[in-house]
KEGU-271831 format. One record per residue (C-alpha): z, x, y. Coordinates in Angstrom, 1 decimal, padded with zeros to 4 digits. Each point is the difference from the previous one (the first is absolute). Layout:
c3/c1/c2
Z/X/Y
...
END
This chain:
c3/c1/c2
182.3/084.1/090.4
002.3/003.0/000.8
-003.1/001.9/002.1
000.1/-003.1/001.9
003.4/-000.1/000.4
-000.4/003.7/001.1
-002.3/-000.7/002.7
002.2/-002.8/001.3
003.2/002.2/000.2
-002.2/002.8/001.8
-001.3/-002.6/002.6
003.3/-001.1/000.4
001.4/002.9/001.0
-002.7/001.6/002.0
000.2/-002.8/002.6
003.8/-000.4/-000.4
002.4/000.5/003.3
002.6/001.6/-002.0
-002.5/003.0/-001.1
-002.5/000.5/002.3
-003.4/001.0/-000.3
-001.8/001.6/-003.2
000.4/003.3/001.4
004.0/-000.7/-000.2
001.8/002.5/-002.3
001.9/-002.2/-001.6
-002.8/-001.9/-000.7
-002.4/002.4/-001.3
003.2/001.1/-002.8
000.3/-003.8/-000.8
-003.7/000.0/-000.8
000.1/003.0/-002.0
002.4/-001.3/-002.0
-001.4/-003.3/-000.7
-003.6/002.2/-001.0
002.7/002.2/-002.4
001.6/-003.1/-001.6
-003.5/-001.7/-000.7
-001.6/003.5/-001.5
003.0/000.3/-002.3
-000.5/-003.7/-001.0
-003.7/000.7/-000.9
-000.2/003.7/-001.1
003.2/002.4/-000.7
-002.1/002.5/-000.2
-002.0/-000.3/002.7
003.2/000.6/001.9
001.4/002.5/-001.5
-003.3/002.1/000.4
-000.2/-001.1/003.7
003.7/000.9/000.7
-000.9/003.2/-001.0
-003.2/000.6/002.0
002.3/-001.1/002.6
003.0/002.7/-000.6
-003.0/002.3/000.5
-001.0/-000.9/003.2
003.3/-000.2/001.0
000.6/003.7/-000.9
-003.2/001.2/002.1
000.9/-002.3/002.9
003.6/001.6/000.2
-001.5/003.8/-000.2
-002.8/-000.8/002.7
002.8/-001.9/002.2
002.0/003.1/-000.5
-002.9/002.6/000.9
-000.6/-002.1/002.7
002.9/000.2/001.6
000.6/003.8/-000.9
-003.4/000.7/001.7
000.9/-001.8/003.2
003.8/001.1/000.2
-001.5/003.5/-000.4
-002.7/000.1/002.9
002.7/-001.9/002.5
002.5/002.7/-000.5
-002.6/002.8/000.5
-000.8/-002.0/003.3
003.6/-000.6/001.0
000.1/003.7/-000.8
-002.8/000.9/002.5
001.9/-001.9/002.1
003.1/002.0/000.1
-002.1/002.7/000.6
-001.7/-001.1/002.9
003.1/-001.0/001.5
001.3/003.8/-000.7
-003.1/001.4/001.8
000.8/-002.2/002.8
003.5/001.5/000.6
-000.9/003.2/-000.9
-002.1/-000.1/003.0
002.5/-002.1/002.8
003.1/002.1/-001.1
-000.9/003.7/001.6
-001.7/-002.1/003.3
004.0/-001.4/-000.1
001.8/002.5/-000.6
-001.4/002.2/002.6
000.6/-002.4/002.5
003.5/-000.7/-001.2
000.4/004.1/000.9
-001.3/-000.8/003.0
002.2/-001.7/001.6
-001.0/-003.5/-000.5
002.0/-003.1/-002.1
-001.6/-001.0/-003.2
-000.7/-003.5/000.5
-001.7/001.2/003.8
-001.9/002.5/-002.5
-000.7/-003.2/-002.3
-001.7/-001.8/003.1
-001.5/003.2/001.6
-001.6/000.5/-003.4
-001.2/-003.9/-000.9
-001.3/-000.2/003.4
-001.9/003.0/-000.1
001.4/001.8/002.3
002.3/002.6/-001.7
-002.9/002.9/000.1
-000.2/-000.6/003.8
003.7/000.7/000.5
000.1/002.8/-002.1
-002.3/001.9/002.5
001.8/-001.2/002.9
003.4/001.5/-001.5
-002.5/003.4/-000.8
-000.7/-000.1/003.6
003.6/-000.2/001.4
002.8/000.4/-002.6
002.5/-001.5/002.2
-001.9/-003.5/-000.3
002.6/-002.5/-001.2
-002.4/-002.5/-002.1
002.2/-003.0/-000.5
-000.3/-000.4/003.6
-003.4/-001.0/-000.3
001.2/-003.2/-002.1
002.5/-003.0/001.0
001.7/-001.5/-002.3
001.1/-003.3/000.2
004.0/-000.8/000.5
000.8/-001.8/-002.9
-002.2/002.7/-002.0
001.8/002.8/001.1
002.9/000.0/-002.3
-002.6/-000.6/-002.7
-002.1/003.2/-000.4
003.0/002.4/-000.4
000.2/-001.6/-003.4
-003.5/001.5/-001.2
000.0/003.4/-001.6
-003.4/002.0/000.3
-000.4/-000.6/-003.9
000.3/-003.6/000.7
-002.7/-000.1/002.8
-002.4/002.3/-002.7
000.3/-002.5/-002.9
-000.3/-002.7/002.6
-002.9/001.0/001.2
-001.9/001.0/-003.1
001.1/-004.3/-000.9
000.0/-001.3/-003.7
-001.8/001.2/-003.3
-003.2/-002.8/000.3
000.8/-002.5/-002.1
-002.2/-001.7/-002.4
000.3/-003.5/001.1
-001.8/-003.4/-001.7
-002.2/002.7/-002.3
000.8/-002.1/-002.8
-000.6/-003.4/001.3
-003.9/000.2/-001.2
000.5/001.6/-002.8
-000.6/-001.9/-003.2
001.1/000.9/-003.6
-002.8/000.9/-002.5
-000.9/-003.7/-001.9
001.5/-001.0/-003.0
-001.3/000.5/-003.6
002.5/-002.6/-001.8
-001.5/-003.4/000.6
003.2/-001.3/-000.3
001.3/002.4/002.6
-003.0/-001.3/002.3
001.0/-003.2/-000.5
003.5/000.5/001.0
-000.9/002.4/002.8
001.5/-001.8/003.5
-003.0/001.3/002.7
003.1/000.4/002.5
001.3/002.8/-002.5
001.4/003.4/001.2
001.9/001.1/-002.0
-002.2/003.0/-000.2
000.0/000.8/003.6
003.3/-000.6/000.1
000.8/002.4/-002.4
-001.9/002.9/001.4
001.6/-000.2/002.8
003.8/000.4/-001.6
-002.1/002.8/-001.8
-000.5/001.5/003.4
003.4/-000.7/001.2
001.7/001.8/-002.7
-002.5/003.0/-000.1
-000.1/000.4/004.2
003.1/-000.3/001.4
000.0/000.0/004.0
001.1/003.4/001.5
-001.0/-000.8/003.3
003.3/000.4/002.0
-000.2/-000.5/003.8
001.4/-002.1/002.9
-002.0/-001.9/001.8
-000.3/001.2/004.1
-000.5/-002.8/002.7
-002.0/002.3/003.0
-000.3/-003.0/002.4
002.9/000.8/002.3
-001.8/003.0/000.8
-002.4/000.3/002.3
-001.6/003.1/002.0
001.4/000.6/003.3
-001.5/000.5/003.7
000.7/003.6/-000.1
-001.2/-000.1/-003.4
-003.5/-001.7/000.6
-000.8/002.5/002.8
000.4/002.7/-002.7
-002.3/-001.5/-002.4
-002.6/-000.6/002.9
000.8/003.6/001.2
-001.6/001.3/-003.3
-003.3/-002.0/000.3
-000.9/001.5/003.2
-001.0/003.6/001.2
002.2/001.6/002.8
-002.2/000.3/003.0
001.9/002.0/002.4
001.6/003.6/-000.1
003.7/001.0/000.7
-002.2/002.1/003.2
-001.9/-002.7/001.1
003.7/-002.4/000.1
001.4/003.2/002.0
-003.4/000.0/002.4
000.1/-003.6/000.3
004.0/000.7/001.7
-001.0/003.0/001.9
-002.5/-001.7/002.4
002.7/-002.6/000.9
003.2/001.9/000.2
-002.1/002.7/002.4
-000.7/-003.0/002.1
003.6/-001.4/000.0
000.8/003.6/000.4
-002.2/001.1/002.4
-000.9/003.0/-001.4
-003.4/001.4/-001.1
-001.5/-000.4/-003.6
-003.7/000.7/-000.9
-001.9/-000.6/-003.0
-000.5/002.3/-002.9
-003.1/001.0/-001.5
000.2/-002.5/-002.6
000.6/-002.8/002.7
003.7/-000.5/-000.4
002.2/000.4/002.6
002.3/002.7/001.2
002.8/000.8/002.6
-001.5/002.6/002.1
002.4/000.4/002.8
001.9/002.6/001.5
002.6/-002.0/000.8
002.0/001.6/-003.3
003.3/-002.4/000.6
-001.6/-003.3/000.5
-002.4/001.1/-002.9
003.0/000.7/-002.0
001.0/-003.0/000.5
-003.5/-001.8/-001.4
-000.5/002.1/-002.9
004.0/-000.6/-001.4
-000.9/-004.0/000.9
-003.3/000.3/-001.4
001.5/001.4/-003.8
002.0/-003.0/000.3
-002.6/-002.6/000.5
-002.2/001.5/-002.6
002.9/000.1/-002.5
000.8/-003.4/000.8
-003.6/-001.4/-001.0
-000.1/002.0/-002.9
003.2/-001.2/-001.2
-001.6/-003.8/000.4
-002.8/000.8/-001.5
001.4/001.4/-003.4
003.1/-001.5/000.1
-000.1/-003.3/001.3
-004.1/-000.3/-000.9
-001.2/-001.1/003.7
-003.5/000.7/001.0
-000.6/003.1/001.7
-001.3/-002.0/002.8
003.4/-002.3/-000.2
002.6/002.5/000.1
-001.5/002.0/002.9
-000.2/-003.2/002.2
003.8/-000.7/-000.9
001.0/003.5/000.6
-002.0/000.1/003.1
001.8/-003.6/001.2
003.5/001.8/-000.8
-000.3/003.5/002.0
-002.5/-001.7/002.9
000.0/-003.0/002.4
-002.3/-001.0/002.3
001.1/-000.7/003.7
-002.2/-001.7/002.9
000.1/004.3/001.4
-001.9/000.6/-003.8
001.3/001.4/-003.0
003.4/001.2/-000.3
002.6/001.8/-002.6
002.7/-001.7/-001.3
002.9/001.9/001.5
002.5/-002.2/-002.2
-001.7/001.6/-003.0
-001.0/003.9/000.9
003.3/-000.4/002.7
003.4/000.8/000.1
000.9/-002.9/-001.6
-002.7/000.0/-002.6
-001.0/003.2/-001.9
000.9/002.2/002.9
-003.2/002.1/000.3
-001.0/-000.7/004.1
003.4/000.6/002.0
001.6/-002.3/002.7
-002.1/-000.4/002.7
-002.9/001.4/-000.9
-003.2/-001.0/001.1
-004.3/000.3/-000.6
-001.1/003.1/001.4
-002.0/-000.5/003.3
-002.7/002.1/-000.9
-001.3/001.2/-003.4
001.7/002.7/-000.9
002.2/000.1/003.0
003.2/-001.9/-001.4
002.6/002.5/-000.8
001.9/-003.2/-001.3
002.0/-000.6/002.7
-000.1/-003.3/002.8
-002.0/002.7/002.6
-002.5/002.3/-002.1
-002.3/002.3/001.5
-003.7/-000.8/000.0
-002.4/002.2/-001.8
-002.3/-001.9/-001.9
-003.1/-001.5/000.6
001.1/-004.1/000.8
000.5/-003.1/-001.7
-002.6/-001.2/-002.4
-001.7/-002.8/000.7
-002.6/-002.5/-001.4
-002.7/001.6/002.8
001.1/003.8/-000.8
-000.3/-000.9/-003.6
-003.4/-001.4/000.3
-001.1/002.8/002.4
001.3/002.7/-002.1
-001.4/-001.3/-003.4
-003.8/000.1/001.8
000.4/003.7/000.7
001.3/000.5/-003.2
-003.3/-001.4/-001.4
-002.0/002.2/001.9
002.2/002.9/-000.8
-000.5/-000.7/-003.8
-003.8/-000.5/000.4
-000.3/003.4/001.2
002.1/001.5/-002.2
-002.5/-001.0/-002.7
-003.1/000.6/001.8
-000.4/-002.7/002.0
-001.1/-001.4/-003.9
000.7/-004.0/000.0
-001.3/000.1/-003.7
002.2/002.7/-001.0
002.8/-001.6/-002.7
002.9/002.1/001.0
-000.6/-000.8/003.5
-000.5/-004.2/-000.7
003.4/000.3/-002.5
002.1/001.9/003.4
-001.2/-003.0/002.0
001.2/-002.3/-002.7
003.4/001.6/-000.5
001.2/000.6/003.1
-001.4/-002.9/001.4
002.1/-002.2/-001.7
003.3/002.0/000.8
-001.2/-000.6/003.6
-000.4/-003.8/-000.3
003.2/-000.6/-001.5
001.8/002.0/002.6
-002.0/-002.0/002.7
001.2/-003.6/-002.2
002.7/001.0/000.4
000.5/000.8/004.1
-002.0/-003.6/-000.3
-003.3/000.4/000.3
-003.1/-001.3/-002.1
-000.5/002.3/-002.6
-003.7/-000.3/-000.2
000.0/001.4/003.7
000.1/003.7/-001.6
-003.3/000.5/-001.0
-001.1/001.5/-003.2
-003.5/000.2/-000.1
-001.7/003.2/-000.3
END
């Protein structure tokens, strides 16, 4: 009568609202009780030696819970530990790449950017280049930003670059307690438990303490600037003309605008060859100017070789329906005072003593048919210089050189370039 009035109690509550389910807590300890009261009824001793048996389990469920939980707190510090290392190897290896840049010259949030961009090694050749480079010219920063990144230290941009100690984050979340001994204890075990996890990860808490201490830097209102993306380009490519070959690439024009002689050097660049001294004077102090001008571009302001000699060439020349002129209101009186008032082109080549009526003493005005002419006997004079050898290499290279000197002087009178021949 009482197993049956057991099993009706049971039934009852397994299926009851108020409970819930059979896997219920509550309900499993109401059951356990019920199997405790009926054992006592039926055999004391039976208890009393199954109590114990119990107490036993209970023991070795409590030390294996406990080297459970001393084996995982242990092997998350020494990971969390790695951690902290890791991150100290990262700042060990951003702060001298700071530093130096902060003694550079440069403001260490730009140095923050510059460096999580990538492009901090670049600017540190540029600034080896030309110590007078500004660097923090090469970024704009935004308005509303600007009162913002005086408020970084170089410390602060080091330990916010090298970011937080990793963090071990859900590691626990799958990991499950070692099963109970203690029937009792597995019948009273909830499978939503964990407490375990839970308190390994005060045990961490306690034992690792954060000592990550670092502001947090917002880079967006920076961005590289015009002057500072031709620098960057300006290191990916290979300089292709010489500081001569800029001068040469002046000479030819400003002996035309001159009108004075220039001839062409054995390594096919271009030279004032005049004896006209005073209006030669005059191109080789304009010439320095030029040149320094399109160096200055080039290395300060990162234009193209090819750019900053046509805007130099635009700003000293202008072209006229008579032909190409010199700007007289920048080489003038008005300008940088190197040609005087009044002056004018020689007549001649080499005649010009700078004055409106020079003498004549040189050998006429180049033109695109004197040019031509006088490239053809230079070919010939060439060929027999090397032995009336086509095949010979020195020979074919003279050709080569000076032929191209000669077409771009003849460009630039206006003729076709490919008009000069070059063939051997």
């Amino acid at each position: 009568m009482a197993e049956e009035e057991t099993k009706t109690k049971v039934e009852t509550e397994e299926t009851s609202n108020t409970f819930g389910g059979f896997n219920n807590k509550y309900v499993k300890g109401a059951i356990a009780a019920v199997i405790a009261a009926y054992a006592a009824k039926k055999d004391p001793y039976l208890l009393k030696g199954f109590q114990e048996k119990v107490d036993e389990l209970e023991k070795a469920d409590r030390e294996r819970r406990n080297k459970f939980i001393e084996s995982a707190t242990s092997a998350a510090t020494t990971e969390i530990a790695r951690n902290k290392l890791r991150r100290l190897e990262r700042r060990e290896k951003i702060a001298p790449e700071i530093k130096r840049a902060v003694e550079n010259g440069m403001n260490p949030i730009i140095a923050g950017k510059a460096y999580k961009s990538g492009h901090l090694p670049t600017l540190m050749k540029l600034k080896l280049k030309n110590a007078n480079l500004n660097l923090n010219t090469f970024y704009n920063v935004a308005d509303q930003y600007k009162d913002t990144i005086s408020g970084f230290s170089e410390t602060d941009v080091i330990e916010a670059l090298a970011g937080p100690t990793l963090k071990l984050d859900n590691t626990f979340n799958n990991l499950k307690a070692p099963r109970r001994l203690s029937p009792i204890s597995n019948l009273l075990s909830d499978s939503t438990d964990t407490s375990a996890q839970d308190e390994i990860q005060q045990n961490i808490d306690a034992q690792t303490p954060s000592s990550d201490d670092y502001k947090s830097i917002d880079y967006s209102g920076i961005e590289v600037s015009d002057l500072g993306t031709r620098a960057l380009a300006s290191m990916q490519k290979v300089r292709n003309i010489t500081a001569n070959q800029i001068k040469s690439y002046f000479t030819r024009n400003l002996s035309n605008v001159l009108g004075i002689k220039s001839g062409i050097s054995s390594n096919g660049e271009y030279v004032f060859a005049s004896d006209d001294k005073i209006n030669e004077g005059y191109g080789m102090k304009i010439q320095s100017i030029m040149s320094k001008e399109v160096e200055d571009l080039i290395t300060k302001e990162f234009m193209s070789p090819s750019d900053a000699q046509t805007q130099v060439f635009n700003k000293y020349f202008k072209s006229t329906k008579d032909g190409l002129k010199i700007n007289m209101g920048v080489v003038g009186p008005e300008g940088l005072k190197i040609l005087p008032k009044g002056w004018t082109p020689a007549k001649s080549k080499g005649g010009n003593t700078g004055s409106k009526t020079g003498g004549g003493t040189g050998g006429g005005k180049t033109t695109l048919s004197s040019l031509k002419s006088n490239w053809i006997k230079k070919k010939a004079d060439l060929l027999k210089q090397f032995g009336n050898n086509k095949y010979n290499k020195k020979y074919q290279a003279q050709i080569k050189t000076q032929g191209d000197a000669v077409r771009k002087q003849y460009k630039v009178l206006g003729g076709n370039e490919s008009d000069i021949d070059l063939t051997y």
